[in-house]
C-alpha positions in Angstrom: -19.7 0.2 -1.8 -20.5 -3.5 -0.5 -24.2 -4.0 0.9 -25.3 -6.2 3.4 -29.2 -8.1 3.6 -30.8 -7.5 7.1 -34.4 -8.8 7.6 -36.5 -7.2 10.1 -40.0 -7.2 11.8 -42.2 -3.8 13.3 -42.0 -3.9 16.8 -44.4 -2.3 18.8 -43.3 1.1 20.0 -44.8 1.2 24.1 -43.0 -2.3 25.1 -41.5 -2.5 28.7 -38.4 -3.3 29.5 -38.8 -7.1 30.2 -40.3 -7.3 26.6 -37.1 -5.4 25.8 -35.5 -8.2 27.3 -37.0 -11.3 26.2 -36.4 -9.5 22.7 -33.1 -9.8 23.3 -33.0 -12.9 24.9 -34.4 -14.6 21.5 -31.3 -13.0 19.9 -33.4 -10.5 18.6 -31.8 -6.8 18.0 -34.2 -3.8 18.9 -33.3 -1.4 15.7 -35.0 2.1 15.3 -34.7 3.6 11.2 -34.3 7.4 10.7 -34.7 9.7 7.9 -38.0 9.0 6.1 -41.2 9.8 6.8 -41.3 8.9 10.3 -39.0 6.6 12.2 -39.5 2.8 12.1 -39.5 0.4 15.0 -38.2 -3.0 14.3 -36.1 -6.2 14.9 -33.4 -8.3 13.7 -32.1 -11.5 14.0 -28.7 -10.7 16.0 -27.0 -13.0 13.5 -27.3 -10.7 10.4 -25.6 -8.3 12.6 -22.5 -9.9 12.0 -20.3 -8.4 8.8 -21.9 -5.4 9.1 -21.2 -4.6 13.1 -18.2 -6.9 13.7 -16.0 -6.2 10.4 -13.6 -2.8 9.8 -15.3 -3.1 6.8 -18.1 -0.4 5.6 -21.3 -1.1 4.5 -24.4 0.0 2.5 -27.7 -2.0 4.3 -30.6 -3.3 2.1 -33.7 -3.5 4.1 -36.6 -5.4 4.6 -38.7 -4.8 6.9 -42.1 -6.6 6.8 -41.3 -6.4 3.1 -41.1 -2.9 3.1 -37.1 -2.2 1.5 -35.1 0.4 2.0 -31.7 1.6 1.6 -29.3 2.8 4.5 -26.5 2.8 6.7 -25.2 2.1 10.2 -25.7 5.3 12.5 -25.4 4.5 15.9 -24.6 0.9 17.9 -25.7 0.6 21.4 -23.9 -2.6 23.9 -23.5 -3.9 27.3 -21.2 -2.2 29.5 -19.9 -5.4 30.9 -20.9 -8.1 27.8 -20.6 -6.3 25.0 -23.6 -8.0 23.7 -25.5 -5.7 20.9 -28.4 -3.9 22.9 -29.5 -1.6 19.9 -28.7 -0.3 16.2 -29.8 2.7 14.5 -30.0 3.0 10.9 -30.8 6.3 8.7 -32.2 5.8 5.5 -30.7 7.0 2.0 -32.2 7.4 -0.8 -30.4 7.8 -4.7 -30.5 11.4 -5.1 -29.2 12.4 -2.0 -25.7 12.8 -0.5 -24.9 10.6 2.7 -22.2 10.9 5.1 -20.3 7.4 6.3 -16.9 6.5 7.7 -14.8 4.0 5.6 -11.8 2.3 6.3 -8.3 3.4 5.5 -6.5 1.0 3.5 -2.1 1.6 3.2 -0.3 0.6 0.0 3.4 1.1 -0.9 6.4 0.6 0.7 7.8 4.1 2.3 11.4 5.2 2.2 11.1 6.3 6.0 10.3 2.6 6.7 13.1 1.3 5.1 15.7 3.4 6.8 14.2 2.4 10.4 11.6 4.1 11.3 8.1 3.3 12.2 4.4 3.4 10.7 1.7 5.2 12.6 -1.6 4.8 11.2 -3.4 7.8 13.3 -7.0 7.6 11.6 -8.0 3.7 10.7 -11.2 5.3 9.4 -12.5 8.9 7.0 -15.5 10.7 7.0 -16.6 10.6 3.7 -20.0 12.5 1.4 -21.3 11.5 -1.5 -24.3 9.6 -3.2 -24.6 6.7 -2.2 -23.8 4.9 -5.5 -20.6 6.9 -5.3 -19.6 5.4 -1.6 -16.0 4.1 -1.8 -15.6 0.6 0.2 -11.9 2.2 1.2 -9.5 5.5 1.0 -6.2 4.4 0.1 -3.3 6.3 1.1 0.2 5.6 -0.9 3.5 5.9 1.5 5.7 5.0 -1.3 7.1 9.0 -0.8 7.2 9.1 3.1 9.9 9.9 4.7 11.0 9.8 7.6 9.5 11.8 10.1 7.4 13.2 7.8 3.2 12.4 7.3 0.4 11.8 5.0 -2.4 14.6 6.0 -6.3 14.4 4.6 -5.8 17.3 2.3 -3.1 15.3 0.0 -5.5 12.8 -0.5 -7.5 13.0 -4.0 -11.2 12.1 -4.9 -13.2 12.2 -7.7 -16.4 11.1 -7.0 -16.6 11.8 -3.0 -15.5 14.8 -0.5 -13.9 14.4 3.0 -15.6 15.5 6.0 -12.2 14.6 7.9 -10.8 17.8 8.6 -8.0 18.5 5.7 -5.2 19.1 8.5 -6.1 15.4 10.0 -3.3 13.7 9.6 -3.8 9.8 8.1 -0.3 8.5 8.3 2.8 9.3 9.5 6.3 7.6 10.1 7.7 8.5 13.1 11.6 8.7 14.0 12.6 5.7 16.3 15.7 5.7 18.3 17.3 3.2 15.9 16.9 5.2 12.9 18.2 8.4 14.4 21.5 6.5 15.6 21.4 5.3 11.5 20.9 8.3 10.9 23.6 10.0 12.6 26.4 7.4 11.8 25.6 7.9 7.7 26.3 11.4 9.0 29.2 11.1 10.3 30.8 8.9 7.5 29.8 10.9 5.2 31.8 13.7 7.1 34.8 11.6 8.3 36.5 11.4 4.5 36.6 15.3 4.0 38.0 15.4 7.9 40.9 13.4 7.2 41.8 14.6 3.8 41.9 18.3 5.6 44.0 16.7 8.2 47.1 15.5 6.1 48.2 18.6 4.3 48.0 20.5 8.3 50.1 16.9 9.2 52.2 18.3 6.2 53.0 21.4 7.3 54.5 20.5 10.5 56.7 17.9 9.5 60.1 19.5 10.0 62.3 20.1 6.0 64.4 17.4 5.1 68.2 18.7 5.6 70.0 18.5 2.2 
């Protein structure tokens, strides 16, 4: 998986909410890090913030923090209700030996059949729930709809892994390519050619029948 650099600086822990504020103000992001020993206080420059927080890509942080690195990943991203600014990030450490759970992006390849004949691609989940060590972290899950239909779907439990497990639930489904009203009038008309040939031939011998003898 690709890894972002974020440099940070302890905070103090008892601050008040103006220091909150002029924290921010200085485009500094309050940040709190889980999972070791005990949590860690810090700050960020809000600008490092930027692939990992505003990108649909997933990433693996490397931190420093007062020189103290660390491995982790994005848990938690706090904003303002009205701005959207970045108000706070939690991170949970990981370390090598130990399975982590993080979403990752769903990427589509292939062209489907379903497409093709008119109908329409639904992506339902943009992103998985994926475990595994952290050197085993995919950067994507990539779903083939060369053999969708239409109408029909790609669920989690036809995907295959090697190296990592869904947490997704297996009945989740991905991708799916929904009828749309063009497709089933397509649809319908192939039908009916397809049937109109045999209907005519089964008309002329009936046509036949009734046609009064020729006098001799």
């Amino acid at each position: 998986m690709k890894s972002v650099e974020i440099t940070g600086k302890v905070r103090a822990l008892d601050v008040t909410k103006a220091q909150l504020k002029a924290t921010r103000n200085a485009e500094q992001v309050p940040c709190v890090l889980y999972g070791g020993e005990k949590p860690v206080h810090f700050s960020a420059d809000l600008s490092s913030f930027k692939a990992l927080i505003y990108s649909p890509e997933s990433y693996l942080v490397n931190l420093d923090i007062d020189g103290q690195k660390c491995q982790a990943v994005l848990q938690d991203s706090q904003y303002h209700p009205l701005t959207d600014a970045l108000l706070h990030v939690d991170f949970m450490q990981v370390f090598e030996n130990k399975a982590v759970v993080i979403d990752v992006p769903v990427k589509v390849t292939g062209t489907s059949p379903g497409v093709l004949a008119g109908g329409k691609l639904q992506v339902k989940l943009k992103r998985l729930k994926v475990k595994a060590l952290p050197k085993n972290l995919p950067d994507n899950v990539v779903v083939d709809i060369s053999g969708v239909e239409l109408g029909k779907s790609v669920k989690v439990e036809a995907l295959t892994t090697s190296s990592f497990e869904f947490v997704t639930s297996a009945n989740a489904v991905v991708v799916a390519v929904r009828v749309t009203r063009a497709s089933a009038q397509e649809e319908a008309a192939a039908k009916a050619a397809a049937t109109a040939p045999a209907a005519k031939g089964a008309a002329a011998p009936a046509a036949a029948a009734k046609a009064p003898a020729a006098k001799k």
